[in-house]
C-alpha positions as CSV (number, residue, x, y, z in Angstrom):
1,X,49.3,-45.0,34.8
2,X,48.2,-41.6,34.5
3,X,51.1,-38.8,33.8
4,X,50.3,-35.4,35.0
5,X,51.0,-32.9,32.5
6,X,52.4,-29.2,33.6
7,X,53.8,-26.3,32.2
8,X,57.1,-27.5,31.6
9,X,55.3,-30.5,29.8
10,X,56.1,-30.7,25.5
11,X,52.5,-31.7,24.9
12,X,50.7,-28.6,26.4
13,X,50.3,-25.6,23.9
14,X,51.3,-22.2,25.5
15,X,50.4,-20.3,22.3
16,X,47.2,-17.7,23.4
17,X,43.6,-18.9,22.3
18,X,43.2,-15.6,20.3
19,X,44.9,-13.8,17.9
20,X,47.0,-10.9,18.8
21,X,47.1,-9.1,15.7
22,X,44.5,-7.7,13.8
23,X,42.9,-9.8,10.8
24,X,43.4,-8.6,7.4
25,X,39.1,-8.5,7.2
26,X,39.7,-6.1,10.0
27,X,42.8,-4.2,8.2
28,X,41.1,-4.1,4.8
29,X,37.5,-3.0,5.9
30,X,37.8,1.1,7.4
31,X,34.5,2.1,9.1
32,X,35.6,5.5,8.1
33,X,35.4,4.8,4.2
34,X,32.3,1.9,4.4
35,X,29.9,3.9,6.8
36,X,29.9,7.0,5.0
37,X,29.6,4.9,1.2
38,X,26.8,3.3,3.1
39,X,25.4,6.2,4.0
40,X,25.5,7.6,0.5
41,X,24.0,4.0,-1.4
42,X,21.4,4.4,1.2
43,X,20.3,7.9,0.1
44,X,21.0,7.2,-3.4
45,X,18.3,4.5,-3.1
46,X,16.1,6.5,-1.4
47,X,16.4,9.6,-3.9
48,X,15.8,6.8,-7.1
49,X,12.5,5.4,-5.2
50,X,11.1,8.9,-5.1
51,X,11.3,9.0,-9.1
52,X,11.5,5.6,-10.2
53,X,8.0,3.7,-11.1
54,X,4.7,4.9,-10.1
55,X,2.9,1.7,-10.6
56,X,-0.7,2.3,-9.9
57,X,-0.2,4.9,-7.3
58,X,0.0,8.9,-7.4
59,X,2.0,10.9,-10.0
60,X,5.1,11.9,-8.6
61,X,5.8,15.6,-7.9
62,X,7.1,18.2,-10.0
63,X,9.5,17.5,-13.5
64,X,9.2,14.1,-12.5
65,X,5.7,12.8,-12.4
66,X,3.3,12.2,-15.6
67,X,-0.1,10.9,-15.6
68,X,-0.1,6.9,-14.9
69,X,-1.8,5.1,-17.7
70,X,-4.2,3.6,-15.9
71,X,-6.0,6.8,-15.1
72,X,-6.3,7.8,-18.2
73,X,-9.9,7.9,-19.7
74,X,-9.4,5.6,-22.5
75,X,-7.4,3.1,-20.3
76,X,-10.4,3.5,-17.2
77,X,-13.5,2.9,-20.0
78,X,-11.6,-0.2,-21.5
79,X,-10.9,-1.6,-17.9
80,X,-15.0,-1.1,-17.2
81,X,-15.2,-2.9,-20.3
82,X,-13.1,-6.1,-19.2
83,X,-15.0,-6.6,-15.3
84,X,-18.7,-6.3,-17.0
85,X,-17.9,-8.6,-19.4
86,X,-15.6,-10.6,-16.6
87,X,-19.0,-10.4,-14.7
88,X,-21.5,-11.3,-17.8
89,X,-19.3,-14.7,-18.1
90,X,-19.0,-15.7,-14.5
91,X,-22.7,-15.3,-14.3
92,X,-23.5,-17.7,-17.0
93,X,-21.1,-20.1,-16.1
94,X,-22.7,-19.9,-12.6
95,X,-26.2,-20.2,-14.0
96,X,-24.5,-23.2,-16.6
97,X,-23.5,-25.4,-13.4
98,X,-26.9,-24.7,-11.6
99,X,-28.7,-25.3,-15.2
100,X,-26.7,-28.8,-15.1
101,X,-27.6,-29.6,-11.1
102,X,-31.2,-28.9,-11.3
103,X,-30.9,-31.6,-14.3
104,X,-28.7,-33.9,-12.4
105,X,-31.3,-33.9,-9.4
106,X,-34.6,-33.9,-11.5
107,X,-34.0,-35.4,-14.8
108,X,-37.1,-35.9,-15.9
109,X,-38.5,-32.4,-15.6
């Protein structure tokens, strides 16, 4: 037997679905002190990539910026340096394998 339940019925929950009163997340967090802190961090940041490391790239303007190491004339010569001789070896290891083919293929000659 099915009972029919109502509003006057003790197992149905009047209480509203949502909360009437505002969160302490939403008390706590002012978009009138986070948005402009935000805004600051964010130029902040911006202002410390302008300065911070060049890496490879272009000096940086004015009292900043100095002369990145790689482009230096000692630095550039000693680079040069490290791709012939990179070069020289992967040349003779690539005439080593073909050396060890052409003996694998033809091992009397």
């Amino acid at each position: 037997m099915a009972q029919r339940l109502g509003p006057g019925s003790p197992s149905v929950n009047t209480e509203p679905l949502a909360a009437t009163q505002a969160s302490r997340y939403m008390q706590a967090m002012l978009d009138r002190f986070y948005m402009p802190v935000l805004a600051l961090a964010a130029a902040l940041a911006i202002a410390l990539a302008m300065v911070w490391p060049q890496g490879l790239g272009d000096r940086s303007w004015g009292p900043f910026g100095r002369e990145p190491v790689q482009r230096t004339p000692e630095v550039q010569a000693a680079m040069k340096r490290e791709t012939e001789a990179s070069q020289k070896r992967i040349s003779e290891a690539r005439a080593a394998v073909a050396d060890l083919q052409s003996q694998a293929i033809a091992p009397a000659q």
